[in-house]
C-alpha positions in Angstrom: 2.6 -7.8 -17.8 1.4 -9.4 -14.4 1.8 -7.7 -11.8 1.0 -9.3 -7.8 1.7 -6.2 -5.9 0.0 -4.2 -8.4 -2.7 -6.8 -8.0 -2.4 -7.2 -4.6 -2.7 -3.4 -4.0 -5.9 -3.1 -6.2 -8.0 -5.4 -3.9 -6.3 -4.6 -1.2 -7.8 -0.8 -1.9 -11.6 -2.0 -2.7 -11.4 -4.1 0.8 -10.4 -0.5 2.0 -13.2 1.2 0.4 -15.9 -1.6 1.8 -14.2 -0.5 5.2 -14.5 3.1 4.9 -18.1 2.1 3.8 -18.8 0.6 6.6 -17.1 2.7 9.5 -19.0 5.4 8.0 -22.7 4.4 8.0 -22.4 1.4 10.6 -19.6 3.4 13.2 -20.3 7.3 12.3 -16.3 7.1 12.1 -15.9 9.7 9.8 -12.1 11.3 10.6 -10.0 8.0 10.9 -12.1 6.9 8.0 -11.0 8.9 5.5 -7.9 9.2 6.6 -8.1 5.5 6.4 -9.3 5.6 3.0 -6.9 7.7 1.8 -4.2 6.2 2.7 -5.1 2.3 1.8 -6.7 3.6 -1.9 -3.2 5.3 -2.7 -0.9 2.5 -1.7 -2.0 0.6 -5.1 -2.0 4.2 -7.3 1.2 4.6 -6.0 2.2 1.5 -7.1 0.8 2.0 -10.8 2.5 5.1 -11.1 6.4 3.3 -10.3 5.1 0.8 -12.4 5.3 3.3 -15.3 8.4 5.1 -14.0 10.5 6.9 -16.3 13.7 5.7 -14.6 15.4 3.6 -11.8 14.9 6.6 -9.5 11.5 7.3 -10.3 10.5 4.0 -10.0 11.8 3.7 -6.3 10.9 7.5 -5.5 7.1 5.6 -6.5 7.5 3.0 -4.5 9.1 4.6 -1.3 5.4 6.6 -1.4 3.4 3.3 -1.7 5.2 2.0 1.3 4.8 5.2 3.3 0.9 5.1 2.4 0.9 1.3 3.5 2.9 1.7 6.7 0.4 4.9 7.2 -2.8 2.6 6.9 -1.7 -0.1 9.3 -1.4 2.8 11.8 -5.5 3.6 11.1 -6.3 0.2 11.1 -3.8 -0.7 14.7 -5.7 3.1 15.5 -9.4 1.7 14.8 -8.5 -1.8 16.8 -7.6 -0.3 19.9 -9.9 2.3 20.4 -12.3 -0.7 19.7 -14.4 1.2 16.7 -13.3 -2.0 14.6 -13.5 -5.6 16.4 -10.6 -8.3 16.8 -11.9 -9.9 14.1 -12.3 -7.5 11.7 -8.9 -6.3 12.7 -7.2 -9.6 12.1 -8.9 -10.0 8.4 -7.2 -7.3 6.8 -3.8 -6.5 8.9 -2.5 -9.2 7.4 -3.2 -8.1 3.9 -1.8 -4.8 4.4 1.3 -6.2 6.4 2.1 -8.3 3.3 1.8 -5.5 0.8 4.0 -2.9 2.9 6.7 -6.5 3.0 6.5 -7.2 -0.7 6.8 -3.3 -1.4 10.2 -3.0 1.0 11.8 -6.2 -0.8 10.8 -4.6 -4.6 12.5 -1.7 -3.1 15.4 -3.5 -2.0 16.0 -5.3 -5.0 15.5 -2.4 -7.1 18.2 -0.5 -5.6 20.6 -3.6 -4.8 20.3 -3.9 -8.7 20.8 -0.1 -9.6 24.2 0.0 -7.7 25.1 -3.0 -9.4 24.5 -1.8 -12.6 25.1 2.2 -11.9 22.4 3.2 -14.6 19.5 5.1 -15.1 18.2 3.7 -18.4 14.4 3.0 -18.1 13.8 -0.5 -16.2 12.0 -3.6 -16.7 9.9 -4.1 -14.4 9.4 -7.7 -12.4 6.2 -6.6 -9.8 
């Protein structure tokens, strides 16, 4: 099954690596970095496990972690911006990217449990990522 956010999250996380690359050997940023790194790698993991959820609950528990991680990794990046270790520029290339996941994450969530009190069940879902 396709997946966009699971998609999504996967390049999102090797644009995150190339960053962490890069503020390490280019900035000597090596605190923010990993923390950085962390943070914008597990988003997509996060996302994989839900994916594979054993139930309703599961599945949002999953979810409510990725968005946690994504919310976390725009504070590093809004962090790196203004204490100018990363430019404008750079900035503005992947904010964007990790505003949309942490959106698209929130509505799954949303829909997920609009549906479960709907339906009151805990039976293992399909999933529509």
């Amino acid at each position: 099954m396709k997946s966009i956010v699971k998609e999504k999250s996967f390049h999102f996380a090797i644009r995150i690596m190339k960053l962490y690359k890069y503020l390490i050997e280019e900035k000597k940023e090596y605190i923010i970095g990993k923390q950085l790194l962390k943070s914008g790698t597990s988003i997509g993991a996060n996302v994989r496990e839900a994916i594979n959820g054993e139930s309703k609950v599961d599945f949002i528990h999953k979810l409510g972690i990725a968005q946690k991680e994504c919310d976390e990794t725009l504070y590093w990046l809004e962090l790196l911006k203004e204490a100018e270790i990363i430019s404008q520029k750079e900035f503005d290339s992947i904010y964007p990217d990790a505003l949309e996941l942490l959106k698209m994450i929130r509505s799954i969530i949303i829909k997920t449990i609009k549906t479960n009190i709907k339906t009151k069940s805990n039976l293992k879902i399909t999933h529509n990522l």
